[in-house]
C-alpha positions as CSV (number, residue, x, y, z in Angstrom):
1,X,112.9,102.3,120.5
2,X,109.5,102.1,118.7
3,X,109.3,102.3,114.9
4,X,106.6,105.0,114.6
5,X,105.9,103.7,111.0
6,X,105.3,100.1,112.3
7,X,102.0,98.7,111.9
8,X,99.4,98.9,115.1
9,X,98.7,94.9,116.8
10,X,96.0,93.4,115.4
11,X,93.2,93.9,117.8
12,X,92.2,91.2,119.9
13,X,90.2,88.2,118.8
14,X,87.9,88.6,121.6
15,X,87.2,92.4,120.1
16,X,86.8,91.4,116.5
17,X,84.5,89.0,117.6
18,X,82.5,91.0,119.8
19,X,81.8,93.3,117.0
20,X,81.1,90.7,114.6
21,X,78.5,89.5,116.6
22,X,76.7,92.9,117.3
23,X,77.1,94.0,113.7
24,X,75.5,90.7,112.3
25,X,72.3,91.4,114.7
26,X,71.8,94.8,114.2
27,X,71.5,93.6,110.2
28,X,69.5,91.3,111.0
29,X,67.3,93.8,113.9
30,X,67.1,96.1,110.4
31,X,65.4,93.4,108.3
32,X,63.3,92.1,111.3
33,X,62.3,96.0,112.0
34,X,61.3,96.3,108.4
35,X,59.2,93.4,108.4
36,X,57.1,94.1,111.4
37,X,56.6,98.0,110.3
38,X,55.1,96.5,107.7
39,X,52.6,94.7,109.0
40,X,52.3,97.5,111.7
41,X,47.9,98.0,112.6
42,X,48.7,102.2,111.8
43,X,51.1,104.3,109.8
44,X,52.1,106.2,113.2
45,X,53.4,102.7,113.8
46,X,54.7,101.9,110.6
47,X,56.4,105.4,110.5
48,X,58.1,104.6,113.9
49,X,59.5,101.3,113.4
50,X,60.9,102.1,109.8
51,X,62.6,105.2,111.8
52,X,63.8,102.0,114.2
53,X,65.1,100.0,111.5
54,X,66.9,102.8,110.0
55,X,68.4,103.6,112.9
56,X,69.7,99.9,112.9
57,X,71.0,99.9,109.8
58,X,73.0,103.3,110.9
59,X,74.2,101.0,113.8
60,X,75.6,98.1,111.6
61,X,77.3,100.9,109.2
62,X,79.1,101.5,112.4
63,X,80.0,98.7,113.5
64,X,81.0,97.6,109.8
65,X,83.2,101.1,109.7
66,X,85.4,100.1,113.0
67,X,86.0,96.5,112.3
68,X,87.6,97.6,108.8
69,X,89.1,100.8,110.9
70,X,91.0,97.7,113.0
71,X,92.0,95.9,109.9
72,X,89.3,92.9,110.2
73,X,87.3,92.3,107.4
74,X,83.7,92.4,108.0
75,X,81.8,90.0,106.5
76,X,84.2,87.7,107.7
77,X,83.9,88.5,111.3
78,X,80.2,88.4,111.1
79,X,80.0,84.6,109.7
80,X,80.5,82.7,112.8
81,X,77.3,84.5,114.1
82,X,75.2,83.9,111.5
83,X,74.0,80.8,112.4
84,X,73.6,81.2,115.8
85,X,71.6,84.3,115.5
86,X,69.5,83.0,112.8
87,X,68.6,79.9,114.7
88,X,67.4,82.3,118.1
89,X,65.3,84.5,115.9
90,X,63.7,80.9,113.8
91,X,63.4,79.8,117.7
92,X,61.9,83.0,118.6
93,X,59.2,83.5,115.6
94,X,56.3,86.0,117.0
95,X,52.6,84.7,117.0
96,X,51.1,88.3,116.6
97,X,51.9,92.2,116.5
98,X,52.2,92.6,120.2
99,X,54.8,89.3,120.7
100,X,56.6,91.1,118.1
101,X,56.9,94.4,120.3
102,X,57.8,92.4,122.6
103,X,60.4,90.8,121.2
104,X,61.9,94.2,119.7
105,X,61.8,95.6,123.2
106,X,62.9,92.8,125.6
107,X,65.0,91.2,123.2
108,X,66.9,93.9,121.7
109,X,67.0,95.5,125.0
110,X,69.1,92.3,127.4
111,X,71.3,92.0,124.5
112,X,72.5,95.7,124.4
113,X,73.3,95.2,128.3
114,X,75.4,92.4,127.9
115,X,77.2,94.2,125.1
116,X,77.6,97.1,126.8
117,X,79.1,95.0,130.0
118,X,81.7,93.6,127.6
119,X,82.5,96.9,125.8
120,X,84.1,98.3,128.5
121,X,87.0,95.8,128.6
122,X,88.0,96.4,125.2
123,X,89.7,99.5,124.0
124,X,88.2,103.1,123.8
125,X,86.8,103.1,120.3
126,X,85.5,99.9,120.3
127,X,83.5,100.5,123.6
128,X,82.5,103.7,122.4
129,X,81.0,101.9,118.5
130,X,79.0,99.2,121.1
131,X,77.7,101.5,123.6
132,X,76.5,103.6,120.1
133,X,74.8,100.8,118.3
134,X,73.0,99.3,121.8
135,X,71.6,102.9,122.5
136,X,67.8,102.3,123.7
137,X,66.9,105.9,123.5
138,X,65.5,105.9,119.8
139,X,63.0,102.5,120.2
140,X,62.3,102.2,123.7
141,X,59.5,104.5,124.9
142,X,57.5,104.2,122.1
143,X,57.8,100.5,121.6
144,X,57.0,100.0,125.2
145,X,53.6,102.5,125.3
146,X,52.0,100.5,122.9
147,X,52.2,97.3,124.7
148,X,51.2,98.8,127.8
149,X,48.1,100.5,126.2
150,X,47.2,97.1,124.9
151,X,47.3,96.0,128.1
152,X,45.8,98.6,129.7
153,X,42.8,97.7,127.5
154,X,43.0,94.3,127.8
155,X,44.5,93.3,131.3
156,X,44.7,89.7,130.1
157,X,47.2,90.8,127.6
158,X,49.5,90.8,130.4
159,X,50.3,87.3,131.7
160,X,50.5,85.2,127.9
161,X,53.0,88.4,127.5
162,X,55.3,88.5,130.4
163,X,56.1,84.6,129.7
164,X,56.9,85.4,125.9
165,X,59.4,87.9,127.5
166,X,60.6,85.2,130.0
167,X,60.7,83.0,126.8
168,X,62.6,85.4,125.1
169,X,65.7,85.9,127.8
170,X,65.9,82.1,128.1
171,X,66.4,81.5,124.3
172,X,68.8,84.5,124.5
173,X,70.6,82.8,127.4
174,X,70.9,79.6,125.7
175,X,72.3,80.8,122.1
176,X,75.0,83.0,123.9
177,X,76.5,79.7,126.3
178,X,76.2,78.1,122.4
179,X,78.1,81.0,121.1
180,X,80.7,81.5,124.1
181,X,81.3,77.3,123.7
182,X,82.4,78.1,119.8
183,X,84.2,81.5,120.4
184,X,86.7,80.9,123.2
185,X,88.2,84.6,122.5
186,X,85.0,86.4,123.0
187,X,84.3,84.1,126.3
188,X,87.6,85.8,127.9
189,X,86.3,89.0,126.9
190,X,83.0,88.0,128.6
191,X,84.7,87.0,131.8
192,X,86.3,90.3,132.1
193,X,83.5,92.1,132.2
194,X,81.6,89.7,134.5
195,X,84.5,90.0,136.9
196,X,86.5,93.0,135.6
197,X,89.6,91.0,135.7
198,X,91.7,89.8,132.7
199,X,90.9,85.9,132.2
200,X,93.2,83.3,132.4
201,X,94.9,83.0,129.6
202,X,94.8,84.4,125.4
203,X,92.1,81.9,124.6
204,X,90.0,82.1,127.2
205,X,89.7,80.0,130.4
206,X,87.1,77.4,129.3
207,X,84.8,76.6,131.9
208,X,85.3,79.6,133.8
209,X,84.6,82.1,131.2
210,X,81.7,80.3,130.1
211,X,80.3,80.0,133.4
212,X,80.9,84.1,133.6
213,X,78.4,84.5,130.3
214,X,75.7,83.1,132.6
215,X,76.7,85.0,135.7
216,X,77.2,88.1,132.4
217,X,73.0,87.1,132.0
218,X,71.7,86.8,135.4
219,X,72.9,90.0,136.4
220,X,70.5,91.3,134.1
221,X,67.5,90.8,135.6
222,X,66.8,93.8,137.8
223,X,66.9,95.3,134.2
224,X,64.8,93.1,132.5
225,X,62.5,93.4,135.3
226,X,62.2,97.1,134.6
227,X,61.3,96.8,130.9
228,X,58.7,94.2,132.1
229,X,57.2,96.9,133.9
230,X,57.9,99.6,131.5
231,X,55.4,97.8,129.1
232,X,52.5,97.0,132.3
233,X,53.6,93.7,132.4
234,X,54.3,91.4,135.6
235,X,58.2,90.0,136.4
């Protein structure tokens, strides 16, 4: 019989991970955020992307909140990211105010649909603190209408643009093979949502599972492709 007072399991490396990983960039989204509304040409712009940033930071709390809720501690499960993340957004510097919509919209945007095709193969609450913190609703259309009235404005905009986002989804691609190489836990949890089956094995099934982060990435595209457009600019 089950001792009711027994501790839970410990959740899943592949979880704690996954978490880690989202709360260290939506710190890191916050500080970005904060920088560019800074430097933002209008204070309808400035007032929009502070509202983004704090909206990021709400996210992390989150995040933050269910990895102590599961008995991990924080900080610790975000260290492995750090320098990862840090090296795609030092890889990934913008040129200008536009590139840095850009990279807010596109950027932010292919990460929180890979997150959100891993959630679901974790448990309920977990899924439900990722689907939370990747929500587009809050930054999308506004983000997106100023890049496609600059365009509008300036059709040459458009091409310089759409291969910064291109840019943007192979640097993303890159760092999260880098990643998946390092956290053989999280690439498991990866491979089960590429293939919504449990991977071989409790530390994930090398190769395979890193070979299901790309096939995780290329079934973004028809997404991507959408927020290309979203913003007037070509796939």
């Amino acid at each position: 019989m089950t001792n009711p007072s027994a501790p839970s399991a410990p959740a899943p490396g592949g979880v704690i991970d996954l978490l880690g990983l989202l709360a260290y960039a939506e710190l890191v989204s916050f500080f970005h955020l904060a920088d560019v509304a800074g430097l933002a040409p209008d204070l309808v712009a400035k007032g929009e992307l502070a509202g983004v940033a704090a909206t990021e930071y709400r996210h992390y709390r989150m995040l933050h909140a269910r990895l102590e809720e599961l008995g991990a501690d924080p900080e610790a499960a975000m260290e492995p990211f750090v320098e990862p993340l840090d090296a795609w957004h030092a890889g990934t510097e913008p040129q200008n105010w536009l590139e840095s919509l850009v990279k807010i919209y596109v950027g932010d945007g292919i990460a929180g649909d890979f997150y959100r095709t891993i959630a679901d193969h974790a448990d309920a609450g977990t899924a439900e603190a990722v689907r939370g913190a990747v929500s587009e609703s809050e930054r999308a259309e506004p983000i997106a209408a100023r890049v496609r009235a600059a365009v509008e404005e300036d059709p040459k905009l458009a091409g310089p643009l759409s291969l910064w986002a291109r840019r943007l989804v192979g640097e993303a691609l890159s760092q999260a093979q880098l990643v998946a190489a390092a956290r053989p836990e999280l690439a498991g949890l990866v491979a089960r949502g590429a293939t919504g089956e449990a991977s071989g094995g409790g530390e994930g099934g090398g190769r395979g599972d890193l070979a299901a982060v790309s096939r995780v990435f290329a079934g973004l595209t028809e997404a991507h492709t959408a927020r290309l457009e979203a913003m007037g600019l070509s796939g």
